[in-house]
C-alpha positions as CSV (number, residue, x, y, z in Angstrom):
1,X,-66.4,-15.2,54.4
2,X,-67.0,-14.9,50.4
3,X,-68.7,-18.3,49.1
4,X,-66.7,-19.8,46.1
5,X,-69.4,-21.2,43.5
6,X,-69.2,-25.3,43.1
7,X,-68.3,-24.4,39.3
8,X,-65.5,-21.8,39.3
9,X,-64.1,-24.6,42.5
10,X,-63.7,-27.1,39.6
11,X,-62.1,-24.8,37.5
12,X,-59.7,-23.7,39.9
13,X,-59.0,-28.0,41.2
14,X,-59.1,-28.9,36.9
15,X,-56.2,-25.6,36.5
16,X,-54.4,-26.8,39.5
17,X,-54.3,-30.5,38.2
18,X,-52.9,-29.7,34.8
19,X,-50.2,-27.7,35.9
20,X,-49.4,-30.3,38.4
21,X,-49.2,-32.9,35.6
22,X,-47.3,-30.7,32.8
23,X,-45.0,-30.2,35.9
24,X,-44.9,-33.5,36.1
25,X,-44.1,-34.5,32.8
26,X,-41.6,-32.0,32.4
27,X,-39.6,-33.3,35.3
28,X,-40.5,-37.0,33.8
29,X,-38.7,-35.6,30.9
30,X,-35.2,-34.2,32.6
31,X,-35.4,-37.2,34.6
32,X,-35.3,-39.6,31.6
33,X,-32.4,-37.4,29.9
34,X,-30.6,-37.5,33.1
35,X,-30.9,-41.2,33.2
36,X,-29.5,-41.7,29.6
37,X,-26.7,-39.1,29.8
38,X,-25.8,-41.2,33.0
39,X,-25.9,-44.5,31.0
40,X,-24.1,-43.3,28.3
41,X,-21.5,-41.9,30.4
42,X,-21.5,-44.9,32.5
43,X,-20.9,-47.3,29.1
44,X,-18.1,-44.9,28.4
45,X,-16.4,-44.8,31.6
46,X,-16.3,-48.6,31.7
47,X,-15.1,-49.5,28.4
48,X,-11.8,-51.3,29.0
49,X,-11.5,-52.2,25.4
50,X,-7.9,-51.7,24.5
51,X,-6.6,-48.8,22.6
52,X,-4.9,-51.1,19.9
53,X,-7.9,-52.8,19.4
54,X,-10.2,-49.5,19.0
55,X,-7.5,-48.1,16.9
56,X,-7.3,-51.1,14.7
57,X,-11.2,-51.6,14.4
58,X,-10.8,-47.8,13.0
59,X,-8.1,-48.6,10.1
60,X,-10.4,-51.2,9.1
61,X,-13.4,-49.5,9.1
62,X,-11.3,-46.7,6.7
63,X,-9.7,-48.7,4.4
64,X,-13.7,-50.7,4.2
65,X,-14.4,-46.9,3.3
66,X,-16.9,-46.8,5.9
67,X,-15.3,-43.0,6.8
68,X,-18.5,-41.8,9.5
69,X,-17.8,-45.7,11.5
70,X,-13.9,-44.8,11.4
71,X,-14.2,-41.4,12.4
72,X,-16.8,-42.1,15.6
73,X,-13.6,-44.7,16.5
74,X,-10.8,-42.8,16.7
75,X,-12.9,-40.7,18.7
76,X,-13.3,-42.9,20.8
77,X,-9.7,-43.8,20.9
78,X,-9.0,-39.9,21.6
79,X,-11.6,-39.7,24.5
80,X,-10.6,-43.1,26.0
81,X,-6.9,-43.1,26.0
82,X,-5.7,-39.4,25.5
83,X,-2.0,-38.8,25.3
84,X,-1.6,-42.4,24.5
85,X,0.4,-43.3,21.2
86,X,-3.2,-44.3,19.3
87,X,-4.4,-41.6,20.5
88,X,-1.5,-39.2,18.3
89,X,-2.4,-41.5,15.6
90,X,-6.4,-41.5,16.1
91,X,-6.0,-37.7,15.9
92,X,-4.1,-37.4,12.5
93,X,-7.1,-40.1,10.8
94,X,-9.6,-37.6,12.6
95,X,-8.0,-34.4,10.6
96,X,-7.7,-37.1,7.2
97,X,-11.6,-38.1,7.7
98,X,-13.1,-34.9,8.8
99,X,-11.2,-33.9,5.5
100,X,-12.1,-36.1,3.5
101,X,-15.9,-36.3,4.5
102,X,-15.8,-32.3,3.8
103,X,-16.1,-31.4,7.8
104,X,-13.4,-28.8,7.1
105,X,-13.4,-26.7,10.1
106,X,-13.5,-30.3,12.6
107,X,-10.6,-31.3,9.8
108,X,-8.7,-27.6,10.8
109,X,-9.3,-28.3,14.4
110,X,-8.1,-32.0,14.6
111,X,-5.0,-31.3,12.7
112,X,-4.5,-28.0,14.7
113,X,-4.9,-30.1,18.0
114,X,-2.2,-32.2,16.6
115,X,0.8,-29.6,15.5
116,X,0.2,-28.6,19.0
117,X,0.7,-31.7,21.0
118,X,2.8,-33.1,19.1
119,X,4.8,-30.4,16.9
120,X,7.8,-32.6,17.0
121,X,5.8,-36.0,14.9
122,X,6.6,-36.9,11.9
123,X,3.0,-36.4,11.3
124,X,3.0,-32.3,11.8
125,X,3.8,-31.7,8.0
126,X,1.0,-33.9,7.0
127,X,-1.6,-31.9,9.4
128,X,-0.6,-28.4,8.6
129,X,-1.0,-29.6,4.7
130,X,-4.5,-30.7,6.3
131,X,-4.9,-27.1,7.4
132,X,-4.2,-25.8,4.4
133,X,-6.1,-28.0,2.1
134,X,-9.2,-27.2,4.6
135,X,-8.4,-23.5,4.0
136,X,-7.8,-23.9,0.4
137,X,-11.4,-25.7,-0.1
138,X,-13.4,-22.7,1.4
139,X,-11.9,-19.7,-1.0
140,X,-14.5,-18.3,-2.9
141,X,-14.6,-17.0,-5.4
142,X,-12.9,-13.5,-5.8
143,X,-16.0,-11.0,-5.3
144,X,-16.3,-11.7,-2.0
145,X,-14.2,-11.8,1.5
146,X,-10.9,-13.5,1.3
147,X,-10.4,-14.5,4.8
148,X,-10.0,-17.8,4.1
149,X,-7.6,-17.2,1.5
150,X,-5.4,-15.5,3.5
151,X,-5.7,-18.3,6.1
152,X,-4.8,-21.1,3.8
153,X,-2.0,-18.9,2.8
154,X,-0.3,-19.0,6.6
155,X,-1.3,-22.7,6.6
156,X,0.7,-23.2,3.2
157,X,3.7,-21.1,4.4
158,X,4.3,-22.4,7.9
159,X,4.5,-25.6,6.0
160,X,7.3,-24.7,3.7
161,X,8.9,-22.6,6.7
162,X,8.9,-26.0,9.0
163,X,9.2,-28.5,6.4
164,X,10.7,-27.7,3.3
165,X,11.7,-30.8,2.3
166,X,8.3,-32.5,2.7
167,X,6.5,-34.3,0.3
168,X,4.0,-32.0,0.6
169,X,6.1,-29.2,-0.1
170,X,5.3,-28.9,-4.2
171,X,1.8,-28.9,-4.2
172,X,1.8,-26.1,-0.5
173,X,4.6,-24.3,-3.0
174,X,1.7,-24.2,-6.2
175,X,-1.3,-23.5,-3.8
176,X,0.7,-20.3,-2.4
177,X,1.4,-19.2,-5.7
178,X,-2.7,-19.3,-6.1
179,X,-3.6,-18.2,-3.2
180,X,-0.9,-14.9,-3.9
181,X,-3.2,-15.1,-7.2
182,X,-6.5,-14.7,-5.6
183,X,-5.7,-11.7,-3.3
184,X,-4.0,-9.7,-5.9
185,X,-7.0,-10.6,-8.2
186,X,-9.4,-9.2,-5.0
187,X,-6.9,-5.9,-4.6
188,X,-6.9,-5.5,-8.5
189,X,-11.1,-5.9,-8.6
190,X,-11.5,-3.5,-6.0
191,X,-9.1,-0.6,-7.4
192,X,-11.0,-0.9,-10.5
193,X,-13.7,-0.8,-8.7
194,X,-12.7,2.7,-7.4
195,X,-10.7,4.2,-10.9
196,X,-14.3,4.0,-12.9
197,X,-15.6,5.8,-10.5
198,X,-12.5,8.5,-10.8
199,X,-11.3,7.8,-7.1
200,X,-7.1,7.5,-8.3
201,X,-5.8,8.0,-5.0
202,X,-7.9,4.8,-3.6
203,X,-7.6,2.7,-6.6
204,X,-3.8,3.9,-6.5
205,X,-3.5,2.0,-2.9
206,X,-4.9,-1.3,-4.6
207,X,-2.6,-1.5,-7.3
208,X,0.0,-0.9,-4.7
209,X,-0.4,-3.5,-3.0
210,X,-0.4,-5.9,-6.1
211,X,2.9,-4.4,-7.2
212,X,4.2,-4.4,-3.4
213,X,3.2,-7.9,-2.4
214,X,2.6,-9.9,-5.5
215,X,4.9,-9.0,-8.4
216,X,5.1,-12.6,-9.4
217,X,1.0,-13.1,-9.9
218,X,-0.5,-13.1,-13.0
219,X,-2.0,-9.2,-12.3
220,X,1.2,-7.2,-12.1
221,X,1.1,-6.2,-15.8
222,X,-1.7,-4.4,-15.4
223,X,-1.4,-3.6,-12.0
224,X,1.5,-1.3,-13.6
225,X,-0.8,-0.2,-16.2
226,X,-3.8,1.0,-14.0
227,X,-0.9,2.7,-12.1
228,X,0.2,4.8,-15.3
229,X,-3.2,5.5,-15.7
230,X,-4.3,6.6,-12.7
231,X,-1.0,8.6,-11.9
232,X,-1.6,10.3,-15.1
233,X,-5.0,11.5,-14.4
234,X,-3.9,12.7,-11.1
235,X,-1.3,14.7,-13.5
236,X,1.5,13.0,-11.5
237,X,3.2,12.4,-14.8
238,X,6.9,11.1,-13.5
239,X,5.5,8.3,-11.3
240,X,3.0,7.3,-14.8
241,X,6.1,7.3,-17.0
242,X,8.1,5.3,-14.1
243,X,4.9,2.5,-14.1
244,X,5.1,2.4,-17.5
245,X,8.9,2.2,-18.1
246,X,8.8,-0.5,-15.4
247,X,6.0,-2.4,-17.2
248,X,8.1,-2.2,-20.5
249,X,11.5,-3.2,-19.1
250,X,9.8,-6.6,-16.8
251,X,7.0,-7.2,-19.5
252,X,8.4,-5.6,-23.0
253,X,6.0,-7.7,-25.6
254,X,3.1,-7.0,-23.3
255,X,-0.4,-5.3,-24.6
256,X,-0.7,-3.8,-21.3
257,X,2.7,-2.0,-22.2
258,X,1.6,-1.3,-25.9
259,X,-1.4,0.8,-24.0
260,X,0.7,2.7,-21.8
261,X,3.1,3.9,-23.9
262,X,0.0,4.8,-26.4
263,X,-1.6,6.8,-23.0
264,X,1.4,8.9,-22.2
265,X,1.9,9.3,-25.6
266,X,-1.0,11.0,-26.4
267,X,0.4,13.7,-23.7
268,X,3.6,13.8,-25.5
269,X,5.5,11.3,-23.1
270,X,7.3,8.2,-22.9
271,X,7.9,5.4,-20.2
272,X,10.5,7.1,-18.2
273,X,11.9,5.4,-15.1
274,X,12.5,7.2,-11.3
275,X,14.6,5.5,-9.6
276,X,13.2,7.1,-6.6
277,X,10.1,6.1,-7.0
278,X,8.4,3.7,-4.8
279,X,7.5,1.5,-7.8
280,X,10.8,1.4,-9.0
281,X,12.3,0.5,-5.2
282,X,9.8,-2.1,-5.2
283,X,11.0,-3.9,-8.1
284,X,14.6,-3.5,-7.5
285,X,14.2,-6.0,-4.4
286,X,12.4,-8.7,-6.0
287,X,13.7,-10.9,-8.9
288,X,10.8,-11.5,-11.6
């Protein structure tokens, strides 16, 4: 038998104690945490207060402007007495606060929550608007990704598909013509991105889509001219002279089609319009 010295014995008993009391402690600590969940979920289990009277504390509580106390109660309303009729009407104040606090993405999933219990309410033009607005207040600016651009977008138009005749119908009307306004903007940054760097045929595919999808933004006139002059460096002279003829017919006093009629000029051309052309096609189904 190997004799343990009296020293390294107290080392060994002094280690053993003070893992025994961190392991105590820690099991102190779940025990405590267990103890309070259980409370708290106990308080909430047996709170029999009325859904009326929850709802109604929360009205006040909003129109006190006290948002952060209204919000918490129509949560509560919406945990207490789900599928209730407070509860639908605890769930549109939850998208209106979360909105209005600047919680966009709790506003987007209230309101979301709500078109789909209730897509029928009254109430379902008012949360897609919520949607939308919540969308609308996270584009940035147009440098970077437009994800939430494009979501706002689908917010705005499921609106006006479902509710035309809404009250929020002008304003989703004016937010989708500036949303249409922001992504062409992106398409036109990038394709200039890529015609500096002489790389026609990918700029060409940007200004596409701006004369494709968004012929009634603010970018088409020179969508068509970056067209003209990237089709004429490519020395694809009849689609240039159909951008340009297109430009001068939709756009006639405009400077961008003063510089491409100078560019094809200086070739010894003129706007001349294909009428197989994609560009032209794409005009003739859209009314400017």
């Amino acid at each position: 038998m190997v004799a343990v010295s009296s020293s390294k014995a107290r080392r060994t008993v002094t280690g053993g104690l003070r893992k025994a009391r961190i392991a105590s402690l820690a099991l102190l600590a779940v025990a405590l945490a267990a103890c309070s969940s259980t409370k708290d979920d106990e308080d909430f289990a047996t709170n029999d207060t009325p859904a009326e009277v929850l709802f109604n504390e929360g009205l006040s509580l909003r129109n006190e402007g006290r948002l952060s106390d209204a919000r918490l109660k129509f949560q509560e309303v919406d945990k207490l007495h789900p599928y209730s009729e407070y509860s639908r009407k605890s769930l549109i104040n939850l998208a209106y606060l979360n909105y209005s606090l600047g919680k966009f993405p709790e506003a987007i999933t209230a309101a979301k929550r709500f078109t789909t219990l209730y897509p029928g309410s009254e109430d379902s033009a008012y949360a897609l608007y919520i949607i939308g607005q919540s969308y609308h207040k996270q584009i940035p600016d147009v440098t970077r990704d437009q994800e939430m651009t494009q979501r706002a977008l689908a917010a705005y138009g499921e609106l006006l598909q479902r509710f035309p005749d809404s009250e929020y119908a002008t304003d989703a009307a004016a937010k989708v013509r500036a949303a249409q306004d922001q992504l062409a903007g992106k398409e036109m940054e990038v394709g200039r991105y890529y015609l500096k760097r002489n790389h026609q045929i990918a700029a060409i595919n940007r200004f596409k889509v701006v004369v494709t999808n968004y012929q009634t933004t603010r970018h088409i006139e020179e969508a068509l001219f970056r067209l003209t002059e990237s089709y004429y460096a490519l020395g694809v002279v009849n689609e240039a002279q159909t951008a340009a003829a297109v430009l001068g017919h939709n756009f006639p006093d405009s400077q961008w089609y003063k510089d491409a009629f100078s560019l094809l000029k200086t070739g010894g051309y003129s706007p001349s319009e294909d009428s197989g052309s994609w560009i032209s096609r794409a005009f003739n189904s859209v009314s400017l």
